[in-house]
N, CA, C and O of each residue as an XYZ file, in Angstrom:
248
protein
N      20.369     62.507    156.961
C      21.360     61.475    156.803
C      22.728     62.111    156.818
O      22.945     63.159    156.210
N      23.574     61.529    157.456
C      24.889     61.528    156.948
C      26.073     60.321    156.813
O      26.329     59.269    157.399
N      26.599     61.042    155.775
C      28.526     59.764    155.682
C      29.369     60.240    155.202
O      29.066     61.265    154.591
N      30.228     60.007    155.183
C      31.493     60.406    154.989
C      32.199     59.022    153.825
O      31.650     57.967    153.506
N      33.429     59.501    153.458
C      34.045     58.635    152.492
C      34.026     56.379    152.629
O      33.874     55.328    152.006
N      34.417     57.231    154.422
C      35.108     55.850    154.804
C      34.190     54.746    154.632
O      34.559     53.588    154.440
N      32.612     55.243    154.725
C      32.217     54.574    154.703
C      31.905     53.533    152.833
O      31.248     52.503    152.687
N      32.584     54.251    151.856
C      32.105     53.530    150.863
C      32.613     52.563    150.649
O      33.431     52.283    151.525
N      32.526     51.728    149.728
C      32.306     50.340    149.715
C      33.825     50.602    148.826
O      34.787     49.941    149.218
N      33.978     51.302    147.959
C      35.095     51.481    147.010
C      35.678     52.626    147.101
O      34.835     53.481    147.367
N      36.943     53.147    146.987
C      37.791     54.256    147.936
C      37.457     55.346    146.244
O      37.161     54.830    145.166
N      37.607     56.748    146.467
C      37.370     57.883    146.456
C      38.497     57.339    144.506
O      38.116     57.018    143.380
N      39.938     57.545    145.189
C      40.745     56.890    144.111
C      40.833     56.257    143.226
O      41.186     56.497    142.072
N      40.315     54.864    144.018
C      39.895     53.648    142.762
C      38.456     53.685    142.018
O      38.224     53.031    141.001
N      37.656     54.410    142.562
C      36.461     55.356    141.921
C      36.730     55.506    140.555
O      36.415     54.963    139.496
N      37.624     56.705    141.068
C      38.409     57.444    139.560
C      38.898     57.590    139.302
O      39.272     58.725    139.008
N      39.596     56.274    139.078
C      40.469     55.850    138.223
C      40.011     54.655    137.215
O      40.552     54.456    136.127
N      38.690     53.721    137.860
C      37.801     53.160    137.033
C      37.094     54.220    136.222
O      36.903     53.856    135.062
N      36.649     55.444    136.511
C      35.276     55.817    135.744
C      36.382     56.681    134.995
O      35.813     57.650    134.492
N      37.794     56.699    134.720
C      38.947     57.272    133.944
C      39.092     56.570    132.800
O      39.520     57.061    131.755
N      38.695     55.232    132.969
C      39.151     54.425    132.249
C      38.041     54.274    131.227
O      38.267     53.582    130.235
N      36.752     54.914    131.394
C      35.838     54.755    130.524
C      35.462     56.101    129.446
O      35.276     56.085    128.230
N      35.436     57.211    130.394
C      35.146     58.569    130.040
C      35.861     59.406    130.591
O      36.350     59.069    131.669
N      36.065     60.303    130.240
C      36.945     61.798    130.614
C      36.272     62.702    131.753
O      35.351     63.486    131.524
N      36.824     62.501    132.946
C      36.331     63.874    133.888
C      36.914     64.999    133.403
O      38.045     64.980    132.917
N      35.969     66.391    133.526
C      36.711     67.517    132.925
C      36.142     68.690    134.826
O      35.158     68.613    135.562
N      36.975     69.280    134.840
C      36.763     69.855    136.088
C      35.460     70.568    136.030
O      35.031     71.194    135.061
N      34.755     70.361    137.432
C      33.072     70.950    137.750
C      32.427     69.922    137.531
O      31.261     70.145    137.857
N      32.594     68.521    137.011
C      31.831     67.301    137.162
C      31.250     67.318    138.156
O      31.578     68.183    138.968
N      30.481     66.659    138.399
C      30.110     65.832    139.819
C      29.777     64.504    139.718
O      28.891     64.177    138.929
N      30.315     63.723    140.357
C      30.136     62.445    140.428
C      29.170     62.142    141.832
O      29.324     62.701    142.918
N      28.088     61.055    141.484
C      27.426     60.903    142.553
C      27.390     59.500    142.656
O      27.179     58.704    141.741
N      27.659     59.209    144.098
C      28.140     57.869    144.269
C      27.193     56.875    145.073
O      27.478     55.687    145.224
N      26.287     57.344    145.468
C      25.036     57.014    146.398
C      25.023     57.146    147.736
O      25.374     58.167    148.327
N      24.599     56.067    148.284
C      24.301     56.094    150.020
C      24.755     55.094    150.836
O      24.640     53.883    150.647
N      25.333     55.717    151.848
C      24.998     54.456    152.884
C      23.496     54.121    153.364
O      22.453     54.763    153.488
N      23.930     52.734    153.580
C      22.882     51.633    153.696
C      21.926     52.476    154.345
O      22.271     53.542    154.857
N      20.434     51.956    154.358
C      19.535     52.593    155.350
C      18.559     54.268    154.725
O      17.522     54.585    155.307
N      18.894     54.799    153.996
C      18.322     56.125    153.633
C      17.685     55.981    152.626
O      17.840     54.986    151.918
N      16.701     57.089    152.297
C      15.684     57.484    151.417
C      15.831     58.292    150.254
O      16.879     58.937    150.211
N      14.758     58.464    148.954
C      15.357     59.307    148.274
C      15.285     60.846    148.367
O      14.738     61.379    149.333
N      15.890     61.629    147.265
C      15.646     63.074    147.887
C      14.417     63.484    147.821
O      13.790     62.682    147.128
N      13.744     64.342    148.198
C      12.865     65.392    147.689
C      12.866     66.538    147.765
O      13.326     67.169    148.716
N      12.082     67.251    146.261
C      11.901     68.416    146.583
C      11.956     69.339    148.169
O      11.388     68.992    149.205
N      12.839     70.622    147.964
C      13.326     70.959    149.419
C      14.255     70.405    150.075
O      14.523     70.826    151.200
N      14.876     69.450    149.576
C      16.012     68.627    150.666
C      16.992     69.468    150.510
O      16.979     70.148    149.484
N      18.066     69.638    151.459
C      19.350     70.584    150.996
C      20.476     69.633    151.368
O      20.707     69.044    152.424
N      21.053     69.648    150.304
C      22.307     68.663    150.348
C      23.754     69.513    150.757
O      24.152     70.266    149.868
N      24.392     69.472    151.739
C      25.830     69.818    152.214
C      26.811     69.308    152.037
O      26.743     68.118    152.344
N      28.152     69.731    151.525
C      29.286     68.812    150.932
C      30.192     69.510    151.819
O      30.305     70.702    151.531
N      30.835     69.141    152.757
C      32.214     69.785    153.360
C      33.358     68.563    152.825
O      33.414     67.334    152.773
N      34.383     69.988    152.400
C      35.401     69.375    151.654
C      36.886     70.276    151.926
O      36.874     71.410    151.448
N      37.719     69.996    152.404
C      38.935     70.489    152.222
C      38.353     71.960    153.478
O      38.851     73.084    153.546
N      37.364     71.485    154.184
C      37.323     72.959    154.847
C      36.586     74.319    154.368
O      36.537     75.463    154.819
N      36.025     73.647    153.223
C      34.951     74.978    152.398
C      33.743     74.189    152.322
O      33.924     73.066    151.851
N      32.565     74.471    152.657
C      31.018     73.788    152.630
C      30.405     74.569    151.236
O      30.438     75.760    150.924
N      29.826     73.367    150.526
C      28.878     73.838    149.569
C      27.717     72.898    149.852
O      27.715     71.685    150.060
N      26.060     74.395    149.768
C      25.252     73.347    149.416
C      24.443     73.554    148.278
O      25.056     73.940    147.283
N      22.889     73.355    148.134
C      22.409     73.305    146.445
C      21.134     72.395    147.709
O      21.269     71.553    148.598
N      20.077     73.090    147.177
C      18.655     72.620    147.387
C      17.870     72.113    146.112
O      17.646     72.735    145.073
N      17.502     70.794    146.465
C      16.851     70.238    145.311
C      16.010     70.607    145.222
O      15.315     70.654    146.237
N      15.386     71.213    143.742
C      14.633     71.394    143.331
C      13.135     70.813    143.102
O      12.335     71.431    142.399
């Protein structure tokens, strides 16, 4: 699967600035925001890729 921001339903900003308003992000959070329409859940072995600002991180589920 893949997506990118544009596709969410609610922008990156107004995200968090709602979930600000409830609890405190402290840096190294991760917020997980779900999927576009159509996909499955993870499993064991899946490797998830985040490109951001031009630096890729990934993390294989366990």
């Amino acid at each position: 699967q893949q997506g990118n921001t544009q596709q969410m339903m609610v922008g990156i900003f107004e995200l968090m600035a709602y979930m600000s308003t409830h609890f405190s992000l402290q840096p190294g959070d991760v917020v997980l925001t779900g999927t576009p329409a159509g996909v499955g859940p993870l499993t064991s072995g899946d490797v998830l890729i985040l490109n951001l600002a031009g630096y890729e991180f990934s993390a294989r589920v366990a």
